[in-house]
C-alpha positions in Angstrom: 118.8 -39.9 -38.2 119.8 -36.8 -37.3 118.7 -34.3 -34.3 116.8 -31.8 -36.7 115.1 -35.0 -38.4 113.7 -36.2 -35.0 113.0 -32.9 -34.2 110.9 -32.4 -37.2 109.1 -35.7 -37.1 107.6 -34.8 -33.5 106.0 -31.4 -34.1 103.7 -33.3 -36.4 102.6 -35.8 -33.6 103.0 -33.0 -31.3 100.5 -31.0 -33.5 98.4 -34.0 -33.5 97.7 -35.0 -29.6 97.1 -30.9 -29.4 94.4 -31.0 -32.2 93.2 -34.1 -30.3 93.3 -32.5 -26.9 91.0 -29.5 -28.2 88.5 -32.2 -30.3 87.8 -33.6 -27.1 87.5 -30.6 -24.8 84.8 -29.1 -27.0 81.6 -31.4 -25.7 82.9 -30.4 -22.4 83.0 -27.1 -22.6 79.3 -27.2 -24.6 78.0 -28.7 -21.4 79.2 -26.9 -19.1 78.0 -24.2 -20.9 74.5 -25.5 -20.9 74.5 -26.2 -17.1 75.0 -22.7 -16.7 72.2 -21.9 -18.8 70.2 -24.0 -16.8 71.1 -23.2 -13.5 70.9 -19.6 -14.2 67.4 -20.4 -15.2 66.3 -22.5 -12.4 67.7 -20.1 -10.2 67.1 -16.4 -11.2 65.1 -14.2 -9.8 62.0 -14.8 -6.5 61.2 -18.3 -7.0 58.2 -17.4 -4.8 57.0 -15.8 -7.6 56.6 -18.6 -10.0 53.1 -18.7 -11.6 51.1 -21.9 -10.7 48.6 -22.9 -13.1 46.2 -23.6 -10.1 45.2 -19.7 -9.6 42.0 -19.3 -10.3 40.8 -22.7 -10.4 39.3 -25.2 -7.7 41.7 -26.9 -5.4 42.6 -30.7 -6.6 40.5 -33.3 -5.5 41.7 -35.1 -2.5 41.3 -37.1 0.7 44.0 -37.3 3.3 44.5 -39.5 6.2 44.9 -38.1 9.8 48.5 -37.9 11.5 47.5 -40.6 13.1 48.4 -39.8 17.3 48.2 -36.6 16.5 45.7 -35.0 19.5 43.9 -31.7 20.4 43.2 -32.3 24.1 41.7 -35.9 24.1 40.7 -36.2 20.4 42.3 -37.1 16.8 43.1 -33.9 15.1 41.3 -35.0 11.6 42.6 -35.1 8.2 41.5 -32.8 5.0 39.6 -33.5 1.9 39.0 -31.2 -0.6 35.5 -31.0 1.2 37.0 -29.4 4.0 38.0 -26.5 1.5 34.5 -25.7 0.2 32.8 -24.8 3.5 32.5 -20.9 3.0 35.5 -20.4 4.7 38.9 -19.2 3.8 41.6 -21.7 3.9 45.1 -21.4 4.0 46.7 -25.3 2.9 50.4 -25.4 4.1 52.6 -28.1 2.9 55.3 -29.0 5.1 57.4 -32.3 6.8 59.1 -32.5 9.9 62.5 -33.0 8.0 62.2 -29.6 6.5 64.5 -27.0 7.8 62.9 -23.9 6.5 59.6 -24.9 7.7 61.0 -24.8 11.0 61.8 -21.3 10.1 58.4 -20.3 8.9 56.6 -22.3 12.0 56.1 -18.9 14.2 54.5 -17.3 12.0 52.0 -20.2 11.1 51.6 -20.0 14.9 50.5 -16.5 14.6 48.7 -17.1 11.8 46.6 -19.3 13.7 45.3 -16.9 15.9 42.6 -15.8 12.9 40.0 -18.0 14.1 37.8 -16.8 11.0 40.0 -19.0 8.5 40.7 -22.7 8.4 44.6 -23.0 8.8 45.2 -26.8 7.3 48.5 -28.9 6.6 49.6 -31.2 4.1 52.5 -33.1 6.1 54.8 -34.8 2.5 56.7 -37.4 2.7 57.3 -37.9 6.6 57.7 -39.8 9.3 54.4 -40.1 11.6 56.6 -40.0 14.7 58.8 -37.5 13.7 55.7 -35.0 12.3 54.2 -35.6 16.3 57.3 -34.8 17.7 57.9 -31.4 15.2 54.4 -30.3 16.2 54.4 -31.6 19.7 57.9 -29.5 20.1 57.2 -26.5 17.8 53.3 -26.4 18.5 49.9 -27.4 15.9 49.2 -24.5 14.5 46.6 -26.5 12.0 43.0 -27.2 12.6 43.7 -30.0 10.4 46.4 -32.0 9.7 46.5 -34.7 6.6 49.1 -37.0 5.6 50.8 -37.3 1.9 53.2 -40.4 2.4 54.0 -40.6 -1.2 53.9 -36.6 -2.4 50.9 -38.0 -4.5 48.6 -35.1 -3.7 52.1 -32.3 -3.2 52.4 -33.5 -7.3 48.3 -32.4 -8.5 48.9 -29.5 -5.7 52.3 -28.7 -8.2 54.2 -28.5 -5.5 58.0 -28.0 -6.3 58.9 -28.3 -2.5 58.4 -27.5 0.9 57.2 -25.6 2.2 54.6 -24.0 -0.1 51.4 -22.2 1.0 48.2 -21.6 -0.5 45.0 -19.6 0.1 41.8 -21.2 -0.9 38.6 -19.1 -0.6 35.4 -20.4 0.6 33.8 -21.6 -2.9 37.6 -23.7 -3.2 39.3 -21.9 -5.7 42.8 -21.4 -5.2 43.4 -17.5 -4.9 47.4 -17.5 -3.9 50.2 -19.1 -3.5 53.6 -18.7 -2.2 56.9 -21.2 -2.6 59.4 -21.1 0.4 58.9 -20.0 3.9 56.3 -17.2 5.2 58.3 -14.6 7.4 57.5 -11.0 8.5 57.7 -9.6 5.5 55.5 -11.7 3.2 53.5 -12.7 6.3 52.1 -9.3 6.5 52.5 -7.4 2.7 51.2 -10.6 1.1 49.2 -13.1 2.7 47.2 -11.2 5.3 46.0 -9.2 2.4 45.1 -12.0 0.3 43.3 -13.7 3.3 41.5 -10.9 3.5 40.2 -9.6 -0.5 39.5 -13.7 -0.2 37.0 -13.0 3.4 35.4 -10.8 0.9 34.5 -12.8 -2.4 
């Protein structure tokens, strides 16, 4: 056979793994192309502003155990109940867990938070360790007049809580008025939730 006759028969199989090269890049490049999609839509914009379908409603039921250890002088800091939310006061629920980094972050401002002795400042510790959750609050300081345990993320789920940490403001009837995804600093600290505390004091 001759050099122009092998030549000839190979730009057919050439042609071939080509044409089979590009058939099987094309599922490839479709999902890659939808994880894009997706991430850009997980990820756009504030995700502190993403509507929860609890606004305007009364707080899920619930009744969470004490941090057990956990102490205010010589006494058991207690746990919540959606009880605790329906006292007249306002309530501001804070969802966080010792293994959280940005609730570190947010922790001095929950501090001064606390200094409002008019509302109930109240925290859903998810998914922790007892001793570690002592430790965090024991190092960091309990800003909480109550602290409540959620081993499983059971109640974090009918809270609709996408992760910590994640703050709401009850008013004194229950109803959730506000709520706020990431960690509280300065800024929404004092633009956001001190106002909302505060139309709440009034209804």
């Amino acid at each position: 056979m001759s050099d122009q006759t092998t030549q000839d028969a190979a730009v057919p199989q050439s042609a071939s793994r080509r044409g089979s090269l590009t058939f099987a890049l094309i599922p490839l490049a479709v999902f890659a192309i939808l994880v894009l999609v997706f991430y850009v839509g997980l990820y756009r914009g504030d995700p502190s502003t993403l509507p929860s379908a609890l606004i305007g409603k009364a707080a899920p039921e619930f009744d969470l155990a004490p941090l057990e250890g956990l102490l205010e002088g010589e006494n058991q800091v207690p746990g919540v109940t959606t009880a605790d939310l329906r006292r007249g006061r306002v309530s501001v629920v804070n969802v966080w867990a010792s293994w959280c980094g940005p609730c570190r972050v947010e922790h001095p401002y929950l501090i001064k938070l606390a200094e409002d002795k008019s509302i109930d400042l109240v925290g859903i510790n998810y998914k922790d360790e007892p001793g570690n959750a002592r430790r965090f609050l024991g190092f960091l300081g309990n800003p909480y007049t109550a602290v409540g345990v959620d081993p499983t993320g059971r109640t974090a789920i009918d809270w609709g809580v996408h992760g910590v940490p994640e703050t709401f403001v009850i008013d004194g009837k229950g109803t959730v008025v506000y709520k706020h995804i990431g960690p509280i600093g300065p800024r929404i600290l004092e633009q956001k939730l001190l106002p909302v505390i505060a139309r709440a004091k009034v209804n």
